[in-house]
PyMOL Python script that loads the backbone (N, CA, C, O; Angstrom):
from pymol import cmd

cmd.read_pdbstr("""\
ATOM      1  N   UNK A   1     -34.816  89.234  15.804  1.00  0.00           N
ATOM      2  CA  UNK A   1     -35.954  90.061  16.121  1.00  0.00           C
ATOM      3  C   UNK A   1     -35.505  91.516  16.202  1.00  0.00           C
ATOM      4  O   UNK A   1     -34.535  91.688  16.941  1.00  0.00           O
ATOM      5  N   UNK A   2     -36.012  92.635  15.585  1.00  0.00           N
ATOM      6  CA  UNK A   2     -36.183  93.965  15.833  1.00  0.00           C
ATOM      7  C   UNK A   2     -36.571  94.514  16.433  1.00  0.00           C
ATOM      8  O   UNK A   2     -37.792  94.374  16.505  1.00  0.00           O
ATOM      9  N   UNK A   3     -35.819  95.785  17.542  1.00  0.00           N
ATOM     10  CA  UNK A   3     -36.076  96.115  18.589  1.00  0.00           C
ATOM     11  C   UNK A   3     -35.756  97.418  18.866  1.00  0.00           C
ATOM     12  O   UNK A   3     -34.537  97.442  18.701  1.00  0.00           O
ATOM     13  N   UNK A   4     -36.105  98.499  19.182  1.00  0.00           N
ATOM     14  CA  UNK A   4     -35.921  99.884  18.559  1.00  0.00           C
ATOM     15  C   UNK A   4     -35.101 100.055  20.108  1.00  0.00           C
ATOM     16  O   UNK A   4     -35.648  99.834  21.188  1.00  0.00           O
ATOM     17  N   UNK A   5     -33.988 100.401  19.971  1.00  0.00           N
ATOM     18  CA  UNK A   5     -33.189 100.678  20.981  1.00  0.00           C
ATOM     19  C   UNK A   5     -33.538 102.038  21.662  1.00  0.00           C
ATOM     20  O   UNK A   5     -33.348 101.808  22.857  1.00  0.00           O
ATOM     21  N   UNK A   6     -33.895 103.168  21.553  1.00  0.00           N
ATOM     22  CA  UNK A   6     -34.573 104.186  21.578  1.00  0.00           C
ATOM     23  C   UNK A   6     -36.062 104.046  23.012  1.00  0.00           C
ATOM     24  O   UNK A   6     -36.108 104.437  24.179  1.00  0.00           O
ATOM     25  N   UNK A   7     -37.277 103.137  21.925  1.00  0.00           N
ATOM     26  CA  UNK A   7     -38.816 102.944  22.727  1.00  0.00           C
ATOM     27  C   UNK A   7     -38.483 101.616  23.169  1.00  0.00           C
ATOM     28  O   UNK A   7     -38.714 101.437  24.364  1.00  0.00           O
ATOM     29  N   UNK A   8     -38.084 100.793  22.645  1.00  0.00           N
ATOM     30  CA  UNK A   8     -38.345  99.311  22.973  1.00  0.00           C
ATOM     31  C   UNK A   8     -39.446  98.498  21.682  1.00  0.00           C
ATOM     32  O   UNK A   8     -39.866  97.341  21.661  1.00  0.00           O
ATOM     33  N   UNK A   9     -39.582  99.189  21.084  1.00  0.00           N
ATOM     34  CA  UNK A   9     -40.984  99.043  20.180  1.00  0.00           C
ATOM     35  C   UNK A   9     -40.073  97.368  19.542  1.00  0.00           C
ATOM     36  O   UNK A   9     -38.854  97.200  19.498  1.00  0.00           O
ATOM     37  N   UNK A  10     -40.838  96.659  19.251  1.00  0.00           N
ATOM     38  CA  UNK A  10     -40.718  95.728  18.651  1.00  0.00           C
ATOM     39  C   UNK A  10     -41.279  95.046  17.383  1.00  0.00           C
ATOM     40  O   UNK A  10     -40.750  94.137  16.742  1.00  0.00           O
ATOM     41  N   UNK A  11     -42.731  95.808  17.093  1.00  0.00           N
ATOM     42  CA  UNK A  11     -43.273  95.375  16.323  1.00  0.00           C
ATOM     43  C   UNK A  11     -43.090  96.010  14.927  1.00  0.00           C
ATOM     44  O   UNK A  11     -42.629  95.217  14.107  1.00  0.00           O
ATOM     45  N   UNK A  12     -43.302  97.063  14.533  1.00  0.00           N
ATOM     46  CA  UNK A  12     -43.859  97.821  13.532  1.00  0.00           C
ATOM     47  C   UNK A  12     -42.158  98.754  12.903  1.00  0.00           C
ATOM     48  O   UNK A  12     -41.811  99.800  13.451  1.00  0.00           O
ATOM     49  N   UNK A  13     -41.534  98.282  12.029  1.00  0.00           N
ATOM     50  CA  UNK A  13     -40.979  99.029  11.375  1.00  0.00           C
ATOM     51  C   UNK A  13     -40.593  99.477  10.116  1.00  0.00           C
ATOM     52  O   UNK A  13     -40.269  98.370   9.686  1.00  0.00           O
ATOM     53  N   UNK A  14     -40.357 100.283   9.124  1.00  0.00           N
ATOM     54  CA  UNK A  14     -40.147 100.783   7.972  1.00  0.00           C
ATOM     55  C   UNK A  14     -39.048 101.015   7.794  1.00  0.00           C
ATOM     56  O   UNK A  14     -38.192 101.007   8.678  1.00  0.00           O
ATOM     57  N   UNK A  15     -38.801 101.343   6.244  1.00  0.00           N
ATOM     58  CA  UNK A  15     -37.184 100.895   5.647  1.00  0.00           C
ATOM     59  C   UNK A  15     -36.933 102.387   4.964  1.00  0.00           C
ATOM     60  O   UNK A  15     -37.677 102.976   4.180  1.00  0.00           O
ATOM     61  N   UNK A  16     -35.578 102.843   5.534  1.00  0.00           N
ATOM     62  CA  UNK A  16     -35.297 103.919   4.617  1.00  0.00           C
ATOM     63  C   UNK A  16     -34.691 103.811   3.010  1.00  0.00           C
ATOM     64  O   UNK A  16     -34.397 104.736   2.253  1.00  0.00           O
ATOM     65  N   UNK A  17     -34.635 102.665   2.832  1.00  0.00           N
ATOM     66  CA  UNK A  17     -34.368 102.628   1.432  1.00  0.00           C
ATOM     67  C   UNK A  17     -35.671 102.574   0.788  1.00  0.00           C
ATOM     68  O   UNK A  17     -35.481 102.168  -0.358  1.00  0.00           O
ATOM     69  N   UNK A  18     -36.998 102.811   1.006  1.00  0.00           N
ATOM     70  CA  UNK A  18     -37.709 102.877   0.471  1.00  0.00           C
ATOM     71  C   UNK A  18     -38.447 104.225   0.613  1.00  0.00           C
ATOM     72  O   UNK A  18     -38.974 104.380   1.715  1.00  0.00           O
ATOM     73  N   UNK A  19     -38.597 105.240  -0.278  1.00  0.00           N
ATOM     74  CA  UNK A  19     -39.149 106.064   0.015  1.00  0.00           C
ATOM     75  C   UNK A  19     -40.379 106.404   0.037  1.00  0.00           C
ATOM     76  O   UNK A  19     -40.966 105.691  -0.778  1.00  0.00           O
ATOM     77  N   UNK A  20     -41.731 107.767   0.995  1.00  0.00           N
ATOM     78  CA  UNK A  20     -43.124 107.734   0.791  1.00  0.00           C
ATOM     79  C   UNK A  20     -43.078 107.478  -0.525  1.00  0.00           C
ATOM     80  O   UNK A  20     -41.968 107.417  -1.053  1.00  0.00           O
ATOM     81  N   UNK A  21     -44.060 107.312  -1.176  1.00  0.00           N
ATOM     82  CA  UNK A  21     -44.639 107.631  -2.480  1.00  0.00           C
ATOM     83  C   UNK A  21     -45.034 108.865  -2.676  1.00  0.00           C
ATOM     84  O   UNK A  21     -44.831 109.285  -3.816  1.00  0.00           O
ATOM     85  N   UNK A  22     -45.500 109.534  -1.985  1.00  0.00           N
ATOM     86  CA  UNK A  22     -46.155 110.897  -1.939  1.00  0.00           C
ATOM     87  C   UNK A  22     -45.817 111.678  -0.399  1.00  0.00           C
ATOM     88  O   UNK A  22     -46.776 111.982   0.309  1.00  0.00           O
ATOM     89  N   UNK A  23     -44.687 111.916  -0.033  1.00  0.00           N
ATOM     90  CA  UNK A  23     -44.254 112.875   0.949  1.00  0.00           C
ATOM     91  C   UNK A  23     -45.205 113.608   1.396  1.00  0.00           C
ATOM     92  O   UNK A  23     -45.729 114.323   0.542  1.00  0.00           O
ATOM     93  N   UNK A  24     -45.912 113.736   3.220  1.00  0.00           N
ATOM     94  CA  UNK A  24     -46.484 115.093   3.854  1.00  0.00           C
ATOM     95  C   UNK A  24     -45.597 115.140   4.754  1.00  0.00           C
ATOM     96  O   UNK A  24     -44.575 114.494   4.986  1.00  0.00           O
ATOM     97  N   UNK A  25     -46.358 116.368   5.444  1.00  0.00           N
ATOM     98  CA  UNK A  25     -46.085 116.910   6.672  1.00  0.00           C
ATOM     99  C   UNK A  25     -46.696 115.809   8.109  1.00  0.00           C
ATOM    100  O   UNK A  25     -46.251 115.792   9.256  1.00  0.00           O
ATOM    101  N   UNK A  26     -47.695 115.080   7.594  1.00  0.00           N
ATOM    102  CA  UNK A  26     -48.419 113.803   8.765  1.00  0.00           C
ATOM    103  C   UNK A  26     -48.050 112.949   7.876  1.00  0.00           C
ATOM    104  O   UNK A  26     -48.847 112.060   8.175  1.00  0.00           O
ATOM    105  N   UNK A  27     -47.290 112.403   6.765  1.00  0.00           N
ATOM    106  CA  UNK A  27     -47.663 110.923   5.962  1.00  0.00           C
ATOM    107  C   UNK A  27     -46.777 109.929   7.000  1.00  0.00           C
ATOM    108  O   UNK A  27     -46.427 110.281   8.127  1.00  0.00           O
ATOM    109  N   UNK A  28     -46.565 108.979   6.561  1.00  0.00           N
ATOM    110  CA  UNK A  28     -45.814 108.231   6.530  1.00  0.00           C
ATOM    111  C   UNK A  28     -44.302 108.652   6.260  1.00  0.00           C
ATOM    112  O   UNK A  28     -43.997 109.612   5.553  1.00  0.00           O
ATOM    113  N   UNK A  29     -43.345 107.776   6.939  1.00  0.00           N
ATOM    114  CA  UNK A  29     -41.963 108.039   6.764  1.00  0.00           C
ATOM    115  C   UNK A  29     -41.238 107.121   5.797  1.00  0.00           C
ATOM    116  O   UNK A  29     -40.015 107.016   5.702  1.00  0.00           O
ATOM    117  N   UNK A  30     -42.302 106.363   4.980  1.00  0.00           N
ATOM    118  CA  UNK A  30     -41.520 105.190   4.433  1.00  0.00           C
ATOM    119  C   UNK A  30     -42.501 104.343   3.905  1.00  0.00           C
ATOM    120  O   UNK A  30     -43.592 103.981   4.346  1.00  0.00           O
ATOM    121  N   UNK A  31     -41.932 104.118   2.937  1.00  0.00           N
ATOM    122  CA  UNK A  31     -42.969 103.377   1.443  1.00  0.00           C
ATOM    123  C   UNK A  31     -43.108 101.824   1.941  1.00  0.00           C
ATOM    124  O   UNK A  31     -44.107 101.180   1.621  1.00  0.00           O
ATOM    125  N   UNK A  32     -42.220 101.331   2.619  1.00  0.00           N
ATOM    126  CA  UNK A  32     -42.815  99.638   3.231  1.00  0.00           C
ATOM    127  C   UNK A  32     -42.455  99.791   4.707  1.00  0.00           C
ATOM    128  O   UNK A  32     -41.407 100.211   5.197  1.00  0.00           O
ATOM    129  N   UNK A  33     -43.670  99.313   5.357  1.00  0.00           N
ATOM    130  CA  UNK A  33     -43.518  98.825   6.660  1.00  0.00           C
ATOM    131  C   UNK A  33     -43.663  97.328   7.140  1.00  0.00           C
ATOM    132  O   UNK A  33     -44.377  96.667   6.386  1.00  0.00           O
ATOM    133  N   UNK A  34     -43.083  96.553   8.360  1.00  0.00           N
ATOM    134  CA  UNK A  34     -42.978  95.427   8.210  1.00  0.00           C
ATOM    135  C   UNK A  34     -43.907  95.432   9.711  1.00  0.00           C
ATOM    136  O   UNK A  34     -43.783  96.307  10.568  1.00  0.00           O
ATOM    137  N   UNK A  35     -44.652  94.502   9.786  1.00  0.00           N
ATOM    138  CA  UNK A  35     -45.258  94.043  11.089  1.00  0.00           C
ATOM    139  C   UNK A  35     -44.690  92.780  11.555  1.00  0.00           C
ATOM    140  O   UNK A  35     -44.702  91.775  10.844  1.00  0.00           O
ATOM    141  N   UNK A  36     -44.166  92.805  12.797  1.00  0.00           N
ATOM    142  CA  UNK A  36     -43.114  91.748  13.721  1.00  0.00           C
ATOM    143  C   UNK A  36     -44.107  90.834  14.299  1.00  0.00           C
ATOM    144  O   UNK A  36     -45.137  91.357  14.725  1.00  0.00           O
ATOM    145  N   UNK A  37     -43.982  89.592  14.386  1.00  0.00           N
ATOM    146  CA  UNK A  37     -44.889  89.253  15.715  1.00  0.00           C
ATOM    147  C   UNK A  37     -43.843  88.911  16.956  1.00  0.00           C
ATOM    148  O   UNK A  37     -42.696  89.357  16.952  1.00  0.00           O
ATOM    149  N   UNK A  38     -44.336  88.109  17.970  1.00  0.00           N
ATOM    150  CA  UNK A  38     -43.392  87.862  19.460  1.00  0.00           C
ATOM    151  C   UNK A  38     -42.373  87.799  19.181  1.00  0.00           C
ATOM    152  O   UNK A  38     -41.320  88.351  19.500  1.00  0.00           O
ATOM    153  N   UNK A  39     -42.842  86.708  18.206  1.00  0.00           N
ATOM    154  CA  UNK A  39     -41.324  86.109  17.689  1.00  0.00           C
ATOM    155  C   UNK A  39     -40.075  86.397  16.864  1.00  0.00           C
ATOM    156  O   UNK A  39     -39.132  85.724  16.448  1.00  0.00           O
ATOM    157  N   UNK A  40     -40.430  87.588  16.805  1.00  0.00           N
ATOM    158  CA  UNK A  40     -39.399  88.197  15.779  1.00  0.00           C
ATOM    159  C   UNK A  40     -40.028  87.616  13.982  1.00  0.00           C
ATOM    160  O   UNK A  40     -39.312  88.114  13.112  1.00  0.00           O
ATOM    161  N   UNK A  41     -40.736  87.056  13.623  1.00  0.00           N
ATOM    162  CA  UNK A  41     -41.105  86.788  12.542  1.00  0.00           C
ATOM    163  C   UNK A  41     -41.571  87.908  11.630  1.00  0.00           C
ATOM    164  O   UNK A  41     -40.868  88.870  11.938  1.00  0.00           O
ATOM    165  N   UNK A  42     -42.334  88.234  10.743  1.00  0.00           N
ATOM    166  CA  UNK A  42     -43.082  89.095   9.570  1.00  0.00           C
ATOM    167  C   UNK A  42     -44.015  88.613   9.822  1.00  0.00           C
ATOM    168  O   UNK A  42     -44.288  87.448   9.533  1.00  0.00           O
ATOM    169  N   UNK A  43     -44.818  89.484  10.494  1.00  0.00           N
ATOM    170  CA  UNK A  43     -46.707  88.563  10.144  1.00  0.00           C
ATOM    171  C   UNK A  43     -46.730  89.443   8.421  1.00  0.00           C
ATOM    172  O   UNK A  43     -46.796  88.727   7.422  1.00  0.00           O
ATOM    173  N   UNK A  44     -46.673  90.863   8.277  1.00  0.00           N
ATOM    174  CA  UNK A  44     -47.108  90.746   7.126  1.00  0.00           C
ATOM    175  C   UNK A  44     -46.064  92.083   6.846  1.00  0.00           C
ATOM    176  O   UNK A  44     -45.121  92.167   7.633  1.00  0.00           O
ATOM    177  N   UNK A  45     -46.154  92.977   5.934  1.00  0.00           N
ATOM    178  CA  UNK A  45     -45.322  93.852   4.679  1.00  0.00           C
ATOM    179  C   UNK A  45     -46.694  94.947   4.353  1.00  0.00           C
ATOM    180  O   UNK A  45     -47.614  94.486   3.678  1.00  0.00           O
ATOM    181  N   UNK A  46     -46.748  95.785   4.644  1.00  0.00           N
ATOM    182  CA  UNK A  46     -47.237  97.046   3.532  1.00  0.00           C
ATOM    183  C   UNK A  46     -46.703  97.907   2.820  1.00  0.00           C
ATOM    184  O   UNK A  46     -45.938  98.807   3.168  1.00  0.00           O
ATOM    185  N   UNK A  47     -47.000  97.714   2.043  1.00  0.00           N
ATOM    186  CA  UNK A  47     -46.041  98.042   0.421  1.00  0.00           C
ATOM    187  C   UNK A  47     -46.755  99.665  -0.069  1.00  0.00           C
ATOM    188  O   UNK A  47     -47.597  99.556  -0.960  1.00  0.00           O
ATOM    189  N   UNK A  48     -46.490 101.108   0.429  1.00  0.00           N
ATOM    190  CA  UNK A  48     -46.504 101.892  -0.393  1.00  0.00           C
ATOM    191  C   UNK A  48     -45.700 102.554  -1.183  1.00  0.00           C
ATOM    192  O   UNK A  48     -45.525 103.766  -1.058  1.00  0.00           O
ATOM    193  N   UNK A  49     -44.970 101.644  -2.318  1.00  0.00           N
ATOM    194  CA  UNK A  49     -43.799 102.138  -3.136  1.00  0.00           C
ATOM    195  C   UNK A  49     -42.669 101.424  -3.607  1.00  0.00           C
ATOM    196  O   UNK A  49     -41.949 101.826  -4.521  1.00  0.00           O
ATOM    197  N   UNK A  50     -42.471 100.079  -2.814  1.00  0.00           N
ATOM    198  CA  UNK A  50     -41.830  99.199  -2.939  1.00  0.00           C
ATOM    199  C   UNK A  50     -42.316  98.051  -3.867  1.00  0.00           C
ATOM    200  O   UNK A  50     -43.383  97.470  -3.668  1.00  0.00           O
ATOM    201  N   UNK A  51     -41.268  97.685  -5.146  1.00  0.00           N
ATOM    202  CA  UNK A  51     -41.816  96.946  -5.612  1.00  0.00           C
ATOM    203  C   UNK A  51     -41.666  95.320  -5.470  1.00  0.00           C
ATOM    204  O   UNK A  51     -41.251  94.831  -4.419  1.00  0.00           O
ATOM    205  N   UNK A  52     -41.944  94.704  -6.332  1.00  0.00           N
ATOM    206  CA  UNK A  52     -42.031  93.314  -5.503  1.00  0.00           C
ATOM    207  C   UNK A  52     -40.865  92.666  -5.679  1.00  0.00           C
ATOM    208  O   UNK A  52     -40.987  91.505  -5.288  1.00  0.00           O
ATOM    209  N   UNK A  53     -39.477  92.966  -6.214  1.00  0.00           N
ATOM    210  CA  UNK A  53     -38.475  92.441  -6.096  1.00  0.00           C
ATOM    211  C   UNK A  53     -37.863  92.493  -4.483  1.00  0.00           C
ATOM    212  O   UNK A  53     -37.640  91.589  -3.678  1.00  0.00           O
ATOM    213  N   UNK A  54     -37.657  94.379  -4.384  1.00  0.00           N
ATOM    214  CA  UNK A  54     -37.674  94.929  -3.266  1.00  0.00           C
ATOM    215  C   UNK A  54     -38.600  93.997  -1.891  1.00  0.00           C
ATOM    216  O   UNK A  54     -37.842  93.364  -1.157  1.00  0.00           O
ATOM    217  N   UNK A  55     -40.132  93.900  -1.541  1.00  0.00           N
ATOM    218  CA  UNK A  55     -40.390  92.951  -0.953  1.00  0.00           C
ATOM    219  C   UNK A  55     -40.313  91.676  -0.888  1.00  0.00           C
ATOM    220  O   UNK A  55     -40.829  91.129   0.087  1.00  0.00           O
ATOM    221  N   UNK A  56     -39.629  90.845  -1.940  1.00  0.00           N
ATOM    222  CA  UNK A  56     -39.302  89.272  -1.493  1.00  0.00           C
ATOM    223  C   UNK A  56     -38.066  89.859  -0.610  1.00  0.00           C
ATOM    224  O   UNK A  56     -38.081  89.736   0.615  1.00  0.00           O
ATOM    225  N   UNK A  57     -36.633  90.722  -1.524  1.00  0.00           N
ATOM    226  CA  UNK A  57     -36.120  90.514  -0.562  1.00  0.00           C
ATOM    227  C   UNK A  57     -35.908  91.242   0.872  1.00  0.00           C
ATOM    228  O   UNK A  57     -34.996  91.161   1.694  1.00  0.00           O
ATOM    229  N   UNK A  58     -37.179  92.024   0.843  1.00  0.00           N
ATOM    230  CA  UNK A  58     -37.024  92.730   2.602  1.00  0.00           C
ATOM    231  C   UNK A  58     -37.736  91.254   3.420  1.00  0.00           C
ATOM    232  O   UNK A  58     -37.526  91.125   4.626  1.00  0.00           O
ATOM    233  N   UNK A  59     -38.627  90.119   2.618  1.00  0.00           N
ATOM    234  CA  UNK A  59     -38.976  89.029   3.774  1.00  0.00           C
ATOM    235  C   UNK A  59     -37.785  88.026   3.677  1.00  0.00           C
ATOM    236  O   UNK A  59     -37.711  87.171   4.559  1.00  0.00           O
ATOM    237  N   UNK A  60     -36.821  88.049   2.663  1.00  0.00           N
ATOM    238  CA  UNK A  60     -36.072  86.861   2.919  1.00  0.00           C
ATOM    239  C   UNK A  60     -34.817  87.705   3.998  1.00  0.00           C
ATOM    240  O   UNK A  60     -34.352  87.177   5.008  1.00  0.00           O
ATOM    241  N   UNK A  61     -34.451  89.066   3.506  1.00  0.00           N
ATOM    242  CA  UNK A  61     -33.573  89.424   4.692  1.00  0.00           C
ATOM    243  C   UNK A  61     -33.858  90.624   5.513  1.00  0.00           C
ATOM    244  O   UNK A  61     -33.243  91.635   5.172  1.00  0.00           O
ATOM    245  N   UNK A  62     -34.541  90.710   6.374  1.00  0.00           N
ATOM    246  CA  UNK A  62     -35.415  91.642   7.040  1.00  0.00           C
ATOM    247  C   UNK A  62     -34.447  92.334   7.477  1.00  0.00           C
ATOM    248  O   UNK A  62     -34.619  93.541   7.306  1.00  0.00           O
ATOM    249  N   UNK A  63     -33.375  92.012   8.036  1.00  0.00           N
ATOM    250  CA  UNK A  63     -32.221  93.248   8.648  1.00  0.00           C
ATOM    251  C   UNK A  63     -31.690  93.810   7.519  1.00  0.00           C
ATOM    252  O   UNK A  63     -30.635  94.443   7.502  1.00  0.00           O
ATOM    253  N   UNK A  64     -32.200  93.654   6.833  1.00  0.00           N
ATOM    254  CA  UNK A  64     -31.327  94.447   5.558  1.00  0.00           C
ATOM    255  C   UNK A  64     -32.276  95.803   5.053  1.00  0.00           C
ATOM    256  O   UNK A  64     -31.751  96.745   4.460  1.00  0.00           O
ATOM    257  N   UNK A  65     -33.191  95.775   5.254  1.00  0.00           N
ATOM    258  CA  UNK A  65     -34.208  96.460   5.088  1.00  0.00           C
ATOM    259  C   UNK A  65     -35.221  97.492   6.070  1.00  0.00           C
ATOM    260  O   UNK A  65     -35.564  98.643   5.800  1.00  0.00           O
ATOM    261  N   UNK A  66     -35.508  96.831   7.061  1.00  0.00           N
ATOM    262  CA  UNK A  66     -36.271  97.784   8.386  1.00  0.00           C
ATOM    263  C   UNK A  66     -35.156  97.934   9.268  1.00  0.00           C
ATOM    264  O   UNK A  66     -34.443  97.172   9.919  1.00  0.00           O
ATOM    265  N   UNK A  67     -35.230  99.017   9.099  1.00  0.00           N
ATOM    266  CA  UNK A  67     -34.204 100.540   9.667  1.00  0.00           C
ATOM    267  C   UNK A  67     -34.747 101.378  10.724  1.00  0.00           C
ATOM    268  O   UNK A  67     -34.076 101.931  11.596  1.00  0.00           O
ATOM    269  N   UNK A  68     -36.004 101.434  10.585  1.00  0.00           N
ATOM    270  CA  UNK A  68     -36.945 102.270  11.356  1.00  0.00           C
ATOM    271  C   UNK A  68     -37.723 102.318  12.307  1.00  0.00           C
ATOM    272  O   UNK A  68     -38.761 101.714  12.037  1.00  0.00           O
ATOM    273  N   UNK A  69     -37.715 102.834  13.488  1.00  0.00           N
ATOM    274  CA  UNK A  69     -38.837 102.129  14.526  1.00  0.00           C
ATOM    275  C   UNK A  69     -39.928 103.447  13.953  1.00  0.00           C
ATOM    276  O   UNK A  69     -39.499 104.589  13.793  1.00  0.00           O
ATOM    277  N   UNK A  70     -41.651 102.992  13.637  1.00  0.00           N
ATOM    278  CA  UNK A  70     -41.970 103.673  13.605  1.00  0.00           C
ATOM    279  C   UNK A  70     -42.866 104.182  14.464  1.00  0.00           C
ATOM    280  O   UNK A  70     -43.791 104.967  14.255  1.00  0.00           O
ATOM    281  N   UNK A  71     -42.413 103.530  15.700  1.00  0.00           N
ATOM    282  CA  UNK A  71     -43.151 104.012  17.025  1.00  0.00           C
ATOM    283  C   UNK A  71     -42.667 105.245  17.506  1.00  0.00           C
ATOM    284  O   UNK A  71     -43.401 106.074  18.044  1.00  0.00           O
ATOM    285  N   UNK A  72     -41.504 105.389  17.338  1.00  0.00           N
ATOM    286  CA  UNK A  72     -40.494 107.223  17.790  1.00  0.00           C
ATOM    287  C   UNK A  72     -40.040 108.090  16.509  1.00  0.00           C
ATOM    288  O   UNK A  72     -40.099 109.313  16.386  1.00  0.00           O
ATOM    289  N   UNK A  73     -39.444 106.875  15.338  1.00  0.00           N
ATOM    290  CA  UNK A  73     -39.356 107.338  13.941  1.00  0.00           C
ATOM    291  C   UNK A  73     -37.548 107.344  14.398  1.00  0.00           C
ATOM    292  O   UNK A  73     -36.706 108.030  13.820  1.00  0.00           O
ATOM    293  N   UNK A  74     -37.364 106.713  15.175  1.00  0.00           N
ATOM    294  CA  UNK A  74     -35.427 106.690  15.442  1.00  0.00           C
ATOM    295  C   UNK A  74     -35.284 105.423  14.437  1.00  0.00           C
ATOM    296  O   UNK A  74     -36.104 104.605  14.020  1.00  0.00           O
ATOM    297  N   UNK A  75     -33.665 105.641  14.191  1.00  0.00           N
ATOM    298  CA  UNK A  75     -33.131 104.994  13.506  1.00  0.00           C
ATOM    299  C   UNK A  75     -32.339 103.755  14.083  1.00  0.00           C
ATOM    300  O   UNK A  75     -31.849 102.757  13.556  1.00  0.00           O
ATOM    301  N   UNK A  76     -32.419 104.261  15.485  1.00  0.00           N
ATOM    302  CA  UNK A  76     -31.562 103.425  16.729  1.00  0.00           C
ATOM    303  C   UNK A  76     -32.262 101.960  16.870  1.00  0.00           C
ATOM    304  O   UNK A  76     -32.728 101.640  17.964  1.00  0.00           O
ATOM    305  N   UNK A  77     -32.347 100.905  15.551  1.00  0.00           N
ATOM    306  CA  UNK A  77     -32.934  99.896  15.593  1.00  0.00           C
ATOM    307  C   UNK A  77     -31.547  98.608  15.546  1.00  0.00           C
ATOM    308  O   UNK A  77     -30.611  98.418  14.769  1.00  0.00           O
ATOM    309  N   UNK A  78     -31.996  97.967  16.721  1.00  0.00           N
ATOM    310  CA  UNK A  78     -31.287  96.271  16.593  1.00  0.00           C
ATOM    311  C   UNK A  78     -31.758  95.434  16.634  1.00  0.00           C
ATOM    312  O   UNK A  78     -32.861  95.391  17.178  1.00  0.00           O
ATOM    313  N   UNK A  79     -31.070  94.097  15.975  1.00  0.00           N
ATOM    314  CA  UNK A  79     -31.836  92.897  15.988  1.00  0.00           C
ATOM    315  C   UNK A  79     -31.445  92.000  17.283  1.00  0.00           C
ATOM    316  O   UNK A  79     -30.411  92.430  17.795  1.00  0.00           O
ATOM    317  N   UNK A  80     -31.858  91.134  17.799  1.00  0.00           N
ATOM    318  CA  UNK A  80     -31.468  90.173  19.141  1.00  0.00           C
ATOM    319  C   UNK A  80     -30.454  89.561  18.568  1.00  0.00           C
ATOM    320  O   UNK A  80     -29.608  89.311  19.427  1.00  0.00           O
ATOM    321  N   UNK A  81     -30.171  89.238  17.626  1.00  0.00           N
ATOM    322  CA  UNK A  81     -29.149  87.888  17.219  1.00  0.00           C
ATOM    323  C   UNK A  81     -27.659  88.453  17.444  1.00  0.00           C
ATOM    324  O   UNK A  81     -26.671  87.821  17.817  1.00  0.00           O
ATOM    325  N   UNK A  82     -27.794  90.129  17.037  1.00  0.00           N
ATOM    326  CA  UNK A  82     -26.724  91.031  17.121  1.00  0.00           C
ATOM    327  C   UNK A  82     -26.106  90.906  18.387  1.00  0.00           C
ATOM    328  O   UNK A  82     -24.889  90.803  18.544  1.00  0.00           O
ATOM    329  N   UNK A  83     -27.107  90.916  19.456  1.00  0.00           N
ATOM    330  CA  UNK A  83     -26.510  91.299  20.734  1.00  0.00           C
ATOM    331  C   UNK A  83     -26.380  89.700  21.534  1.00  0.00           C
ATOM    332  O   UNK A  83     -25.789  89.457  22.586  1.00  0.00           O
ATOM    333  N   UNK A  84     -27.026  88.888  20.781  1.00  0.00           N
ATOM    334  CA  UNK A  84     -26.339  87.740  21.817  1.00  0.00           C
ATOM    335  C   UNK A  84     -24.985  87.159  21.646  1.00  0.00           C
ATOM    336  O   UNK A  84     -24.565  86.327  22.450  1.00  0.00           O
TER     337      UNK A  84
END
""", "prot")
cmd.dss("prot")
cmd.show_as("cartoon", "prot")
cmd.util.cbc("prot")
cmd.orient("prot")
């Protein structure tokens, strides 16, 4: 499970290997974001820029991919499995 060491945020994070599609000053920080549920699972993937090779494998290896809490936008993200 992903856990933004930083907020605590658990749910919602994005991958710096994927970049916006279209860069602002308010956009987004990142072309896929992943939604967590309790359980540390993927309820689902939003894909702005990532293509679909890229999303099978950010759901088959999610630590390989969400980097980002995008509740603070820190990079200071761990998974539970790490720390037990």
């Amino acid at each position: 499970m992903p856990y933004c060491k930083q907020c605590a945020n658990s749910r919602l994070f994005g991958s710096s290997k994927v970049p916006p599609v279209a860069p602002t000053a308010n956009g987004s920080i990142s072309g896929m974001m992943g939604n967590f549920d309790v359980n540390g699972q993927i309820e689902s993937i939003i894909s702005m820029g990532a293509d679909k090779k890229t999303l099978i494998a950010a759901r088959v290896t999610p630590k390989e991919y969400f980097d980002l809490c995008l509740a603070c936008y820190s990079q200071n993200v761990g998974w539970q499995e790490d720390d037990e």
